[in-house]
Each structure stands twice: as structure tokens, then as C-alpha cells.
C-alpha positions as CSV (number, residue, x, y, z in Angstrom):
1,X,127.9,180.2,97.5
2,X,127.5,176.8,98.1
3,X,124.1,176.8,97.8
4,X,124.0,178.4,94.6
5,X,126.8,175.7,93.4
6,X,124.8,172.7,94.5
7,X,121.2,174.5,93.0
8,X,123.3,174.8,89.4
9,X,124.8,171.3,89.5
10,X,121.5,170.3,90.3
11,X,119.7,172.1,87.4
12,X,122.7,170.9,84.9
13,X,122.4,167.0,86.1
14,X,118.5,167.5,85.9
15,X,118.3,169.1,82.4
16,X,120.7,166.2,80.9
17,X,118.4,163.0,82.7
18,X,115.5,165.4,80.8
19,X,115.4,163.2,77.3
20,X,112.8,162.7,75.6
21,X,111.9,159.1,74.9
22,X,108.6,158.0,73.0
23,X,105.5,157.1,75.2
24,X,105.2,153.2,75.4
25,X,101.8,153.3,73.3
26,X,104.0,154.4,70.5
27,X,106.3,151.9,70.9
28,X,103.6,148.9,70.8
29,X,101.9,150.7,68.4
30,X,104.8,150.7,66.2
31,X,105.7,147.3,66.7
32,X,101.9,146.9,66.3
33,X,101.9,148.3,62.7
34,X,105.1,146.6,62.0
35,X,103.0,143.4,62.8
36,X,100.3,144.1,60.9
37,X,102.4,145.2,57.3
38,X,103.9,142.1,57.8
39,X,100.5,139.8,58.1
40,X,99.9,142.4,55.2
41,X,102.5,140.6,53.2
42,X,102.1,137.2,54.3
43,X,97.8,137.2,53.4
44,X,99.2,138.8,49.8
45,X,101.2,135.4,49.4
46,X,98.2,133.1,51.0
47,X,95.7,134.3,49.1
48,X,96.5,136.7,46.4
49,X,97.7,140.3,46.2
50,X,94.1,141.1,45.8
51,X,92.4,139.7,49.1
52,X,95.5,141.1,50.7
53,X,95.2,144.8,49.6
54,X,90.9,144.9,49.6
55,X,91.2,143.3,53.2
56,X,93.4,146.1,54.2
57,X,92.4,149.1,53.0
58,X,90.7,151.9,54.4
59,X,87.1,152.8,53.0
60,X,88.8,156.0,51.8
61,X,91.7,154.5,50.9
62,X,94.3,156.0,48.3
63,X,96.0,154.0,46.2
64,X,98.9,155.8,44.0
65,X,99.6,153.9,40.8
66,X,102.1,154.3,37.6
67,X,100.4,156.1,34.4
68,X,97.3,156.5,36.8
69,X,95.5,159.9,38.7
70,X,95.1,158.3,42.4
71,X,92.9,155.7,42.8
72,X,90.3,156.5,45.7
73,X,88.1,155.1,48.1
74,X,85.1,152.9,46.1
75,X,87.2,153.5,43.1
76,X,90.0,151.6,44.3
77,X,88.4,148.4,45.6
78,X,86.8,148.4,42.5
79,X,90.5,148.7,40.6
80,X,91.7,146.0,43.2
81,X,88.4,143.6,42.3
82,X,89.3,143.8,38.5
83,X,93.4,143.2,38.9
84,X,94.0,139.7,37.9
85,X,96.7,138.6,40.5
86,X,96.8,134.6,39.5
87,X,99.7,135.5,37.6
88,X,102.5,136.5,40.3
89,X,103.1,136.4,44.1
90,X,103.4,139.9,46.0
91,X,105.6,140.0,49.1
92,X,107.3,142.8,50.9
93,X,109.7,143.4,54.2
94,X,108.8,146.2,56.3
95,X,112.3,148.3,57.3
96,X,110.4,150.5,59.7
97,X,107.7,152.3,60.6
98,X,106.2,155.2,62.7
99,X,103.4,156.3,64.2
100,X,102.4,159.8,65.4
101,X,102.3,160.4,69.0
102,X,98.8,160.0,69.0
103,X,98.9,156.2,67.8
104,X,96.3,156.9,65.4
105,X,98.5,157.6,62.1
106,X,101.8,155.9,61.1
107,X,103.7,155.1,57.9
108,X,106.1,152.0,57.1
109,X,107.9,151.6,54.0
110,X,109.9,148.4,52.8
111,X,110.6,146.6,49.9
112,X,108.8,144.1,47.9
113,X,109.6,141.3,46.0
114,X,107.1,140.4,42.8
115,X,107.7,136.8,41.7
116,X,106.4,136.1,37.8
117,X,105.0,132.6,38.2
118,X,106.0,131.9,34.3
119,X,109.2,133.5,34.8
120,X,112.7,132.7,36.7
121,X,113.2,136.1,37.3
122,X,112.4,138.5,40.9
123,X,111.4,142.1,40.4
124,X,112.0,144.2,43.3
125,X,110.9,147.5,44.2
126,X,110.4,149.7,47.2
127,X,107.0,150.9,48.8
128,X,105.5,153.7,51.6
129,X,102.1,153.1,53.2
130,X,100.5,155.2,55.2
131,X,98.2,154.1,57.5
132,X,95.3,154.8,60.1
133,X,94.2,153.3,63.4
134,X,90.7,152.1,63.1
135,X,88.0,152.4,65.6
136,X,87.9,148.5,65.9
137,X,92.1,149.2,67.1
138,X,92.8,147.7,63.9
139,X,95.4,149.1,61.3
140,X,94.3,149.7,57.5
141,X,96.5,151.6,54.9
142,X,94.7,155.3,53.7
143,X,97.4,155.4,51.3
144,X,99.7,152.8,49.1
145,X,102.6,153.6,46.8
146,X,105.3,152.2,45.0
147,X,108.0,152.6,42.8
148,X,109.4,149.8,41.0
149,X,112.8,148.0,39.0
150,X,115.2,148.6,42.2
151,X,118.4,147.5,40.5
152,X,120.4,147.1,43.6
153,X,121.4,143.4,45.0
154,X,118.4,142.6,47.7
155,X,120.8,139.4,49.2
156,X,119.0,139.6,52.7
157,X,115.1,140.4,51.5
């Protein structure tokens, strides 16, 4: 009977140190991707919205736009060549992200700040990319979207 006791207790302690916890590739990847939306933002204020987006999207690359169909591929570098972007600075926050336990798709979404240079004025918004693992280990977005005039107090973005 004791036996038996011990074999249960055993089973029970087992079954509760049983978690699951992410592998560490997902971990760095997501901290990886976190990394990379955020050099995402920081090229977008370097050297324009433009370089930013055409240097980070994927060759099939969706991008999902108000009062547009989607936007794919060729079509949107060429919508991304003909945006004039002298006009404003783009920058965005990552709040999280996560990757599939493959580490070869993940998603972040964040918020974004677009600062009119002619204006005193901030318009925020918040934003969901998804994004895929290239073969080079790099990350590029396959999809971008966005929705715009947030109207709630952004005091730590």
C-alpha cells in the first residue's frame, strides 16, 4: 500500500513540474524580432518611412492600406517608391511580439507615432505586422497594417 502511495505522489509531483515553457529558439527569436521591429522604426526616422518599409519587406509582401484592396508583392514596392515621405517622420514602439514554434513566422503589434513636420501636432495610431524568417536568418514583414486617430493619452510612447 505503500508502494502504491509513493507511485501516486510520485505521478502527482511529476505531472505538476510537467509545464510547458517555450523552447529557447523562441525566446531569442522573439526578442530577435522585437529587435528587428524596433531597427524597423529607428531606419523609418533615419532615413524616411520609405527606405524603412522597401528595406523590410518581403518580396511578397502585403501591405493593407485605408480606401485600398491590399497592396502586394511588386505592387507594393512600387506603392512604397511613389509615397512621398519628406513630409513627416514615422516611428512606432513594439508592445510584443510572437513567433510560432517553428521560429519561422511571428507577429508584433505596437503603436506608432506620425509627426507632421509643418504641424505641432502627433498622430498616433496602432499597427500588426506579420512577419517571416528569411533564409539569410533575417526578419522581413509579409504583411503590414494599421489603423489610425488613437484618441487615448500615449504619455509613455
Amino acid at each position: 500500500m505503500i508502494r502504491v502511495f509513493f507511485l501516486f505522489m510520485l505521478i502527482v509531483v511529476g505531472s505538476c513540474n510537467n509545464k510547458q515553457k517555450l523552447p529557447a529558439y523562441s525566446v531569442n527569436e522573439k526578442i530577435a524580432l522585437m529587435k528587428a521591429d524596433e531597427a524597423f522604426s529607428k531606419l523609418s526616422v533615419e532615413k524616411g518611412m520609405k527606405t524603412a518599409f522597401i528595406e523590410y519587406i518581403d518580396s511578397n509582401g502585403v501591405l493593407l492600406k485605408p480606401n485600398h484592396l491590399p497592396i502586394v508583392g511588386a505592387n507594393a514596392i512600387d506603392y512604397l517608391i511613389e509615397q512621398d515621405d519628406t513630409g513627416y517622420t514615422l516611428n512606432w514602439q513594439p508592445h510584443n511580439a510572437f513567433v510560432s514554434l517553428s521560429a519561422d513566422l511571428g507577429y508584433t503589434y505596437g503603436v506608432y507615432a506620425l509627426h507632421p513636420k509643418n504641424k505641432d501636432t502627433v498622430l498616433y495610431g496602432t499597427y500588426v505586422s506579420i512577419w517571416k524568417k528569411q533564409g539569410d536568418g533575417k526578419w522581413k514583414f509579409v504583411l503590414d497594417s494599421g489603423n489610425d486617430n488613437i484618441e487615448d493619452t500615449l504619455a509613455d510612447f
